[in-house]
TORGU-198492 format. One record per residue: residue in one letter; residue number from 1; x, y, z negated of N, C-alpha, C in turn. Coordinates in Angstrom, 2 decimals. Atoms other than C-alpha are relative to their C-alpha. Layout:
BEGIN
+------+-----+---------+---------+---------+---------+---------+---------+---------+---------+---------+
! rest !  nr !    n_c1 !    n_c2 !    n_c3 !   ca_c1 !   ca_c2 !   ca_c3 !    c_c1 !    c_c2 !    c_c3 !
+------+-----+---------+---------+---------+---------+---------+---------+---------+---------+---------+
!    A ! NUM !       X !       Y !       Z !       X !       Y !       Z !       X !       Y !       Z !
...
+------+-----+---------+---------+---------+---------+---------+---------+---------+---------+---------+
***
This chain:
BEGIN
+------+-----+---------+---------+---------+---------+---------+---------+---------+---------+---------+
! rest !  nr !    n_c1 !    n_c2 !    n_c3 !   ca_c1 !   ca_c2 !   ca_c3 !    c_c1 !    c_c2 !    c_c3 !
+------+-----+---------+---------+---------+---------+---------+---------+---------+---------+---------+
!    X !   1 !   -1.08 !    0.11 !    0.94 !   74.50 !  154.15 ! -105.35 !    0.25 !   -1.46 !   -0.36 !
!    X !   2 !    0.22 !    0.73 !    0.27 !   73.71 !  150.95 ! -106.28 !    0.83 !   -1.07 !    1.17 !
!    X !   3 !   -0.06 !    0.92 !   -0.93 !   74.46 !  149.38 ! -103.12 !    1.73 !    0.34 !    0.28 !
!    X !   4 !   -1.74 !   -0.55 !   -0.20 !   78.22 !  150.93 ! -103.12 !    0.59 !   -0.59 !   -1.20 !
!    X !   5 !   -0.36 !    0.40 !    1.02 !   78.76 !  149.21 ! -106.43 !    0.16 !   -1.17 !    0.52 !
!    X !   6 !   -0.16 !    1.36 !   -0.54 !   77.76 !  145.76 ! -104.90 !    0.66 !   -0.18 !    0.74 !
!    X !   7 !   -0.69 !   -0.48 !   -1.35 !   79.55 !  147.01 ! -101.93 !    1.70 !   -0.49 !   -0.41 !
!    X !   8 !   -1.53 !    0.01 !    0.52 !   82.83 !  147.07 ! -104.27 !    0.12 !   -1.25 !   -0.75 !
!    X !   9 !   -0.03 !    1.48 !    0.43 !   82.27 !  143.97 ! -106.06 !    0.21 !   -0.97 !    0.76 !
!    X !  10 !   -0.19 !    1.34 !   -1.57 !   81.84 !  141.81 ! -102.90 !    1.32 !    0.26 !    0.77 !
!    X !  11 !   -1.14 !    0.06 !    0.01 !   84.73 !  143.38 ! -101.96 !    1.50 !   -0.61 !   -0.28 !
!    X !  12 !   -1.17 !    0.52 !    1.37 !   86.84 !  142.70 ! -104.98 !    0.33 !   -1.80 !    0.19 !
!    X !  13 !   -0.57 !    1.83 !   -0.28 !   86.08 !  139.11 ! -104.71 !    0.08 !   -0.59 !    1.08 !
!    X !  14 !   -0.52 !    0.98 !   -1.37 !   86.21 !  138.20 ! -101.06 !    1.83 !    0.63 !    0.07 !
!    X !  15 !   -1.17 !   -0.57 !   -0.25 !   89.52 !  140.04 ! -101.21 !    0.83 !   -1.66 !   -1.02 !
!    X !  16 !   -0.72 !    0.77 !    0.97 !   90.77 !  137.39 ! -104.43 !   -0.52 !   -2.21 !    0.54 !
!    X !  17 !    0.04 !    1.40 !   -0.60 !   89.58 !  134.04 ! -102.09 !    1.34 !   -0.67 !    0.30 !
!    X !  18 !   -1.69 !    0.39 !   -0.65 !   93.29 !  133.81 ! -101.05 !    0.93 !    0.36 !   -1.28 !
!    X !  19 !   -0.36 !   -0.35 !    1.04 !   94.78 !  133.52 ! -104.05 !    1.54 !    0.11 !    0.12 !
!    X !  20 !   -1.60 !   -0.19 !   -1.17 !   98.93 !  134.47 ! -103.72 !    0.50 !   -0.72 !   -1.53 !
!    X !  21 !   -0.45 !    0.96 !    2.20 !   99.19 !  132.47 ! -108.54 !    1.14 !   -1.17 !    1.49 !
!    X !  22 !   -1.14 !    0.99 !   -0.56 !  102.14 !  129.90 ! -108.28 !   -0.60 !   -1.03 !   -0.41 !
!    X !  23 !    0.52 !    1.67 !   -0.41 !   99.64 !  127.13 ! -108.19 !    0.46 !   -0.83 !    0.89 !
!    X !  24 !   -0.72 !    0.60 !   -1.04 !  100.94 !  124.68 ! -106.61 !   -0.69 !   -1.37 !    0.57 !
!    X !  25 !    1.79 !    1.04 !   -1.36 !   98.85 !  122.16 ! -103.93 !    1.16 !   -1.24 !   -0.25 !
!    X !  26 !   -0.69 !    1.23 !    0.14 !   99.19 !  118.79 ! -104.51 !    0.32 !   -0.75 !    1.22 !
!    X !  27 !   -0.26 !    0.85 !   -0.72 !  101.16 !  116.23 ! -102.10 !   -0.96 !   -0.65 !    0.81 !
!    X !  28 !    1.10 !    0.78 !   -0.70 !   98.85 !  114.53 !  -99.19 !    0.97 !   -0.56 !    0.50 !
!    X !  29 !   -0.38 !    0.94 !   -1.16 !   99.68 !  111.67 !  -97.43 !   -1.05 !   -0.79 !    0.42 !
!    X !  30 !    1.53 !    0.13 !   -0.35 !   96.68 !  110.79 !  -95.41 !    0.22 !   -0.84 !    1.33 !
!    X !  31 !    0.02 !    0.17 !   -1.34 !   96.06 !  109.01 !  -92.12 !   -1.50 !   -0.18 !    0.43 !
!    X !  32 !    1.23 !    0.24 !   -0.71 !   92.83 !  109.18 !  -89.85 !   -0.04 !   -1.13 !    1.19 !
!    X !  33 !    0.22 !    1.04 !   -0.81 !   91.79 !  106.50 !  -87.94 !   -1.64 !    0.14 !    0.90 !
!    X !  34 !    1.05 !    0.40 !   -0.79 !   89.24 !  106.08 !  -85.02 !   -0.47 !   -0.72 !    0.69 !
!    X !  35 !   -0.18 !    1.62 !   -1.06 !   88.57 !  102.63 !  -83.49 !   -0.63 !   -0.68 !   -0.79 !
!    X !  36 !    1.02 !    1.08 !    0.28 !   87.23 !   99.32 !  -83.64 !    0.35 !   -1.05 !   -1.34 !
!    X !  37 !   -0.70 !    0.80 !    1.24 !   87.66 !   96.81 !  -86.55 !    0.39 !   -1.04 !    1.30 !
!    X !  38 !   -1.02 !    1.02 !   -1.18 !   90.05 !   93.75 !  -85.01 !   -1.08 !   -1.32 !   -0.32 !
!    X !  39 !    0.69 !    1.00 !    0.71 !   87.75 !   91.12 !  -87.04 !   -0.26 !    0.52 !   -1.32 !
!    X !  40 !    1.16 !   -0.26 !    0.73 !   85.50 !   90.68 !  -89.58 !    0.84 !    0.38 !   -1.74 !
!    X !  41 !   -0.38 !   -0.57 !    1.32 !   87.02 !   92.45 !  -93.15 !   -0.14 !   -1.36 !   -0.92 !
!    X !  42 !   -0.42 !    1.25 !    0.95 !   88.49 !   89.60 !  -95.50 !   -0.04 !    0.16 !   -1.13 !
!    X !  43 !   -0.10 !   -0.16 !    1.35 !   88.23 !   89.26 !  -99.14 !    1.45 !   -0.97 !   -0.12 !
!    X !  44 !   -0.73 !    1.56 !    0.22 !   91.49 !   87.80 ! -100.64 !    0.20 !    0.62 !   -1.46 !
!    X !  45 !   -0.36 !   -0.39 !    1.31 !   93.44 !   88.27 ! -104.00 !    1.30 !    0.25 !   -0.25 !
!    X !  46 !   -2.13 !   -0.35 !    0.34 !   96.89 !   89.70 ! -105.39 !    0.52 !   -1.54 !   -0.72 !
!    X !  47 !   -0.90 !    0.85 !    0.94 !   99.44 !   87.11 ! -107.37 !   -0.67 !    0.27 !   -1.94 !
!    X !  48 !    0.32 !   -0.39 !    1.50 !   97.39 !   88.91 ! -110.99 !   -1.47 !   -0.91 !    0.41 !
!    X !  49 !    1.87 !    0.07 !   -0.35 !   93.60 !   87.53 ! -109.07 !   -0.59 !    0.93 !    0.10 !
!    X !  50 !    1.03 !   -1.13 !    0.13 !   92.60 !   90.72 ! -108.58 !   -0.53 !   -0.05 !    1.39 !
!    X !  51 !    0.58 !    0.07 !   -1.62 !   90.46 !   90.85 ! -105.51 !    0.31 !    1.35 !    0.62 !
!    X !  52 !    0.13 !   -1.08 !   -0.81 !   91.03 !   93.11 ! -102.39 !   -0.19 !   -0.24 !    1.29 !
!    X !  53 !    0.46 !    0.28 !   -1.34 !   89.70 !   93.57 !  -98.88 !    0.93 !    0.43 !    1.11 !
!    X !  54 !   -1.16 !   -0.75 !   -0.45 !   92.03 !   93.80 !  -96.39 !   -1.08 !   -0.23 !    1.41 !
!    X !  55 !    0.62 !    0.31 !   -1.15 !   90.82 !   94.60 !  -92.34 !    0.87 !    1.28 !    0.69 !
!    X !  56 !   -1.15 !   -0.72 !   -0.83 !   92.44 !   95.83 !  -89.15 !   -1.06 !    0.88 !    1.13 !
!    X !  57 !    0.57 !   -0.52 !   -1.22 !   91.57 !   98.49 !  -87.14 !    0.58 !    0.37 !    1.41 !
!    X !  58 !   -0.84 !   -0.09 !   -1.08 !   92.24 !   98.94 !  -83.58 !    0.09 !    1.40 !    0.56 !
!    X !  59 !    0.26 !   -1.54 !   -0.50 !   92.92 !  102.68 !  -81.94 !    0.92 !   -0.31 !    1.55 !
!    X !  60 !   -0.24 !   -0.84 !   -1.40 !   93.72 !  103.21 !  -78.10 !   -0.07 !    0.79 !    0.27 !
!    X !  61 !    0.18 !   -1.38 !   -0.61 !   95.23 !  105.72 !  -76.95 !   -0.22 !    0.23 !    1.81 !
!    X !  62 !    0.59 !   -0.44 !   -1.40 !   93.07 !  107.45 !  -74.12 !    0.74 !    1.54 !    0.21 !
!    X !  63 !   -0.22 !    0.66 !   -1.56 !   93.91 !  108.73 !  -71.39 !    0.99 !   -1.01 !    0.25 !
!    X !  64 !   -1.16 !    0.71 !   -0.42 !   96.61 !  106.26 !  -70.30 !    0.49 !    1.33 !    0.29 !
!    X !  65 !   -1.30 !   -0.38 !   -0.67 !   99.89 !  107.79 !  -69.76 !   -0.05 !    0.51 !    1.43 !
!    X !  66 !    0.24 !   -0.48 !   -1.68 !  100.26 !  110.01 !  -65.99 !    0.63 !   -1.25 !    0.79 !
!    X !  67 !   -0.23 !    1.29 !   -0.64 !  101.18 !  107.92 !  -63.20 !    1.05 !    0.25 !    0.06 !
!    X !  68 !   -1.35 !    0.29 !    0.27 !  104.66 !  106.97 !  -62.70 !    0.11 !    0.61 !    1.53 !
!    X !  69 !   -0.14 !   -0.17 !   -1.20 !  106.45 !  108.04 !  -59.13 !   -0.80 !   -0.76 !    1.23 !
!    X !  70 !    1.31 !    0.97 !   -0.86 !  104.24 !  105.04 !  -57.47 !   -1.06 !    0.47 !   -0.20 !
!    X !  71 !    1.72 !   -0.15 !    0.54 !  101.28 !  106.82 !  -58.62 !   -0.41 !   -0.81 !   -0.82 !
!    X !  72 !    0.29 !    1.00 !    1.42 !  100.62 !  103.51 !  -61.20 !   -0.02 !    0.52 !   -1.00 !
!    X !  73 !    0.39 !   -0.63 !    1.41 !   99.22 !  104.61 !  -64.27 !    0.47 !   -1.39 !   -1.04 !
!    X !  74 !   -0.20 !    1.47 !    0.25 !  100.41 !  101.98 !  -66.65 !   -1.13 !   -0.12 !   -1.26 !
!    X !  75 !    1.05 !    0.36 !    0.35 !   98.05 !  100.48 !  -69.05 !   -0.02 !    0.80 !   -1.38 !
!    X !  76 !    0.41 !   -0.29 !    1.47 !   96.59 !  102.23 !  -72.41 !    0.48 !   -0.82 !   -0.50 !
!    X !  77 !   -0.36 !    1.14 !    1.52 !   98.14 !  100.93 !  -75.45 !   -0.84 !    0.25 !   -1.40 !
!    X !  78 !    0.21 !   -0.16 !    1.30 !   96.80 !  100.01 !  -78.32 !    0.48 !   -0.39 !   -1.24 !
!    X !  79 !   -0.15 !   -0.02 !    1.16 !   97.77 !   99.82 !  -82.05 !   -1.11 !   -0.53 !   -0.65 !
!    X !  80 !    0.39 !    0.98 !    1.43 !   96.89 !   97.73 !  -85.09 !    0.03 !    0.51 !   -1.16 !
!    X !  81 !   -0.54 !   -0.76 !    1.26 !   96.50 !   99.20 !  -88.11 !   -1.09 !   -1.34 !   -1.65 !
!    X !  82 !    0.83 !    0.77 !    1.00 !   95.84 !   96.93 !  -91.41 !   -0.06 !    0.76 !   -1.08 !
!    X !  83 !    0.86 !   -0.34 !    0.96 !   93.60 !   98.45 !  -94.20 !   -0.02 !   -0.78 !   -1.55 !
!    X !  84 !    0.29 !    0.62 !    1.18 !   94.10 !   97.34 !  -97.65 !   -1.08 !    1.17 !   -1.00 !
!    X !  85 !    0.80 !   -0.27 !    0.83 !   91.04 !   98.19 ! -100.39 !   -0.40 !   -0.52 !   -1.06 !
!    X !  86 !    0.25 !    0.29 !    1.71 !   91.11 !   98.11 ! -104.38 !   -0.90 !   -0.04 !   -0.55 !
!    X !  87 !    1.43 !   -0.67 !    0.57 !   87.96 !   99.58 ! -104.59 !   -1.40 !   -0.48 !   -0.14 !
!    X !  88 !    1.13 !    0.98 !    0.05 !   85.13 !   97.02 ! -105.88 !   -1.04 !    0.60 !    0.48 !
!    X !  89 !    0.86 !   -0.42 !   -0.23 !   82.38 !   99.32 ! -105.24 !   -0.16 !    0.31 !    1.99 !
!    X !  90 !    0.42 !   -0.25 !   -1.75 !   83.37 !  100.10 ! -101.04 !    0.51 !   -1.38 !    0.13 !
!    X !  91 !    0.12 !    1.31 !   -0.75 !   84.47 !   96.16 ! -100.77 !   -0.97 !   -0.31 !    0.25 !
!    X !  92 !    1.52 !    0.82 !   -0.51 !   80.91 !   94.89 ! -100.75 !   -0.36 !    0.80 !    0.77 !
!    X !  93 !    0.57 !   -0.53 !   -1.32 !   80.22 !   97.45 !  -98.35 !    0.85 !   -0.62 !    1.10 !
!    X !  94 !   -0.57 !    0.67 !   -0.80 !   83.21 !   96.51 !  -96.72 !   -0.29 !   -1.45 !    1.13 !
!    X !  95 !    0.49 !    0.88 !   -0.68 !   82.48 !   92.99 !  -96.18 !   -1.02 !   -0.37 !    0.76 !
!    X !  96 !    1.28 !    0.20 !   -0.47 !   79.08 !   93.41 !  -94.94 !    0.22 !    0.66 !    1.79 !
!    X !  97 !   -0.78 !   -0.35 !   -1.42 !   81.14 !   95.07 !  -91.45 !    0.31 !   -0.96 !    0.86 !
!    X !  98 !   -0.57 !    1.41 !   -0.78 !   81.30 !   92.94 !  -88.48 !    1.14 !    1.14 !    1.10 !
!    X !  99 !   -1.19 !    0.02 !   -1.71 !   84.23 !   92.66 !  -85.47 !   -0.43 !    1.25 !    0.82 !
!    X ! 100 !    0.87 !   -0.92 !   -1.40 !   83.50 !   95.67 !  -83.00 !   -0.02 !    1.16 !   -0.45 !
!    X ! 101 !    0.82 !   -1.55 !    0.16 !   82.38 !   98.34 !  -85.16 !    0.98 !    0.75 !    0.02 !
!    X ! 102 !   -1.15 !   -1.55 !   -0.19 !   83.66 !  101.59 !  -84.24 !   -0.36 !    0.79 !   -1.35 !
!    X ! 103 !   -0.09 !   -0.98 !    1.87 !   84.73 !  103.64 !  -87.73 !    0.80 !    0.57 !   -0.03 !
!    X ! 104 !   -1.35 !   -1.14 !    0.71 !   86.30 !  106.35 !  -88.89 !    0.56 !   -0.33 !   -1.15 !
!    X ! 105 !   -0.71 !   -0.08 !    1.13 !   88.46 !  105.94 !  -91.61 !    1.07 !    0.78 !   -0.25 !
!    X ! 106 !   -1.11 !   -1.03 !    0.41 !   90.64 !  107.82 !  -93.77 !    0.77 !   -0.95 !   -1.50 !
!    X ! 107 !   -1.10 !    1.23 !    0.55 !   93.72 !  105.55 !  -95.31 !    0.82 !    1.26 !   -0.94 !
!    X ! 108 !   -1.29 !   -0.57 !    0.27 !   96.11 !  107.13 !  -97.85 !    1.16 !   -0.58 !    0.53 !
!    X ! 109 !   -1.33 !    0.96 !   -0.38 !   99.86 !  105.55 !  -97.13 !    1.15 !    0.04 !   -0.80 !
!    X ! 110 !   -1.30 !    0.24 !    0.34 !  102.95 !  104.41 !  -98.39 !    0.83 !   -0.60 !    0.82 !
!    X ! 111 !   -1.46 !    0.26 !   -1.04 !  106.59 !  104.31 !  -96.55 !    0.22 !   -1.38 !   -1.66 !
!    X ! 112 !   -1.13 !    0.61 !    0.96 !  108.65 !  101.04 !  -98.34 !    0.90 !   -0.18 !    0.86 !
!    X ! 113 !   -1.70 !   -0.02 !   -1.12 !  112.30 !  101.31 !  -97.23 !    0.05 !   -1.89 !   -0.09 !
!    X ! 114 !   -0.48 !    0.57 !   -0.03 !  113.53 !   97.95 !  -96.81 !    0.66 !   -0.87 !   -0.57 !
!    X ! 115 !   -0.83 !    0.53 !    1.18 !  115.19 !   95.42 !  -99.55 !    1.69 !    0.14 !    0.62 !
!    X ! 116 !   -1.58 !   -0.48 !   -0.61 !  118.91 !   96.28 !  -99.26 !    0.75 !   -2.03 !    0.50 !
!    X ! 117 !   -1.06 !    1.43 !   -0.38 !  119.87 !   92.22 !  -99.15 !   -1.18 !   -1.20 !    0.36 !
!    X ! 118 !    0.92 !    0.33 !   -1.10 !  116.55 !   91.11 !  -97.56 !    0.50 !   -0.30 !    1.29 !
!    X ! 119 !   -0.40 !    0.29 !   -1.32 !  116.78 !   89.43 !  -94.31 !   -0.55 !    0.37 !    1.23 !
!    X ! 120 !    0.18 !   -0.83 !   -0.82 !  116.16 !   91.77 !  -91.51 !   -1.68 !   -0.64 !    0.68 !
!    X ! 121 !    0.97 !    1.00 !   -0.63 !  113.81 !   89.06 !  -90.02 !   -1.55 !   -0.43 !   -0.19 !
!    X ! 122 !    1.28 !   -0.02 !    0.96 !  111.24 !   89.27 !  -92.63 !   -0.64 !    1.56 !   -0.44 !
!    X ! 123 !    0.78 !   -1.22 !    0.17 !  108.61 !   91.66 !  -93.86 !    0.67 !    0.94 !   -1.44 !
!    X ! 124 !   -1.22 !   -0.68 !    0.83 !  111.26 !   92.23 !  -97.03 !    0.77 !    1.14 !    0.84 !
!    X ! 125 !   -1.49 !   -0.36 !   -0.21 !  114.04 !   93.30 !  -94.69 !   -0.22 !    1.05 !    1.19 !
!    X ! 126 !    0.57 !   -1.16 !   -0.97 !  111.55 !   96.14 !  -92.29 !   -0.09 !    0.80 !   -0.90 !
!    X ! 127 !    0.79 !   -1.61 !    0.86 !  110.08 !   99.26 !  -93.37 !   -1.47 !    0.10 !   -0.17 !
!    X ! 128 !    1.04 !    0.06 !   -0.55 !  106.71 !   98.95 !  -94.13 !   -1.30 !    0.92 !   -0.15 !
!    X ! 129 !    0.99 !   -1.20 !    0.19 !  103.92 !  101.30 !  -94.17 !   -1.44 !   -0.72 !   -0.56 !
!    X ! 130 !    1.07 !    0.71 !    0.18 !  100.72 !  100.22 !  -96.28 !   -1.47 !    1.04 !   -0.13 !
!    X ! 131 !    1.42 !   -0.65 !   -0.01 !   97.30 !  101.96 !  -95.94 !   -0.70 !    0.00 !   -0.91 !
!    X ! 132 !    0.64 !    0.44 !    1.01 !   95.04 !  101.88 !  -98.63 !   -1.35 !    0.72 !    0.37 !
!    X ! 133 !    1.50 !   -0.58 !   -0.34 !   91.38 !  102.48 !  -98.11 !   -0.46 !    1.14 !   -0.68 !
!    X ! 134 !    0.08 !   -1.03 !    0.79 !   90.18 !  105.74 !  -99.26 !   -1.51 !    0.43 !    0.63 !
!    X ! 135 !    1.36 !   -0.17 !   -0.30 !   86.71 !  106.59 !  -96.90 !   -0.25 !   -1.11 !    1.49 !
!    X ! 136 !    0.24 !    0.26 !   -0.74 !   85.07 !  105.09 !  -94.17 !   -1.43 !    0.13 !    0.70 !
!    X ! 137 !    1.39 !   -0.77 !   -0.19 !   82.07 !  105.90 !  -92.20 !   -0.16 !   -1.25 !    1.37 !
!    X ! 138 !    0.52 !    0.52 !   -0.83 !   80.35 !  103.34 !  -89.46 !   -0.43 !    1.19 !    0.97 !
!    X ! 139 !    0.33 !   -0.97 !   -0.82 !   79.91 !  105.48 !  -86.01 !   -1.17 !   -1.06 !    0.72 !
!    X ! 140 !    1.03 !    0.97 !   -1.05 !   78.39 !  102.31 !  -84.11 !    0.65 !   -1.48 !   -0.17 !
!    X ! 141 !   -0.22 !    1.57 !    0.21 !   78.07 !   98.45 !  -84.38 !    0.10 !   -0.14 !    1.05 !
!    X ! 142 !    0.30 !    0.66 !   -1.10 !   78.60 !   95.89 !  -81.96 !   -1.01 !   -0.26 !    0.66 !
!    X ! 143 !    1.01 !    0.52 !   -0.18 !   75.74 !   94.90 !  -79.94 !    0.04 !   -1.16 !   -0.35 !
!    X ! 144 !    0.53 !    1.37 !    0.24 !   74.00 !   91.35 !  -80.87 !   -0.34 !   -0.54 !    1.19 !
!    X ! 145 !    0.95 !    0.98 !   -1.36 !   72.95 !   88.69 !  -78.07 !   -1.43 !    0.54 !    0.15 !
!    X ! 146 !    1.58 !   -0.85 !   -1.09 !   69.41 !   90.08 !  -77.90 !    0.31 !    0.94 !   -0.16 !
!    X ! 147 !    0.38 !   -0.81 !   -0.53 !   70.38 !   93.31 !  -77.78 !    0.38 !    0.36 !    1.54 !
!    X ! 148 !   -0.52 !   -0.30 !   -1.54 !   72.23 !   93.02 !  -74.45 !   -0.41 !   -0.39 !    0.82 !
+------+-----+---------+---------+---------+---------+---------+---------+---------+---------+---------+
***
């Protein structure tokens, strides 16, 4: 008897895991990253002095592209992606990252449209997308001279 009670309880609540309430899920804008840093993570400062770390990571995409009618595969490309970080407590980790290392990271982002009377030519007068540091995880360092 006992066990038809628990039976209906466990029921009840794996049934209410999927909840259908007009909660409503908040906005993500996220990007994942997998690649190498470009160089060594910079400390600089805003126009207020507030310090932040900015660093670029690199991602190639593998496989290259199929081959073309010549059979020529043409070359993997890769992308640049620059990393800005507010966050005093992961900068000093930050900086302690050399050139090479392969990392995962996970960037929030922001789109900025363009200044309407900006001059096309400049970083005003693009669209620009800014990253902001949010996790990061070391997969593997560079090797050192003795280790190779």
């Amino acid at each position: 008897m006992f066990a038809a009670v628990r039976s209906g309880a466990f029921n009840r609540a794996a049934s209410r895991t999927f909840s259908t309430s007009s909660r409503r899920a908040s906005d993500l804008a996220k990007l994942t990253l997998i690649g190498r840093l470009g160089r060594d993570p910079e400390v600089k400062f805003t126009k207020n002095n507030s310090e932040f770390v900015t660093y670029t990571v690199a991602t190639t995409d593998y496989p290259p592209p199929p081959p073309d009618a010549n059979g020529e595969r043409p070359p993997a490309r890769t992308s640049w992606h620059r990393v800005l970080s507010f966050n005093e407590g992961a900068n000093k980790f930050l900086v302690s990252l050399k050139k090479g290392s392969r990392v995962y990271v996970e960037a929030g982002y922001e789109l900025r449209e363009p200044e309407p009377d900006a001059d096309p030519t400049t970083p005003m007068g693009q669209r620009q997308i800014f990253l902001k540091h949010e996790h990061i995880r070391v997969l593997n360092t560079p090797k050192t001279p003795t280790e190779e």
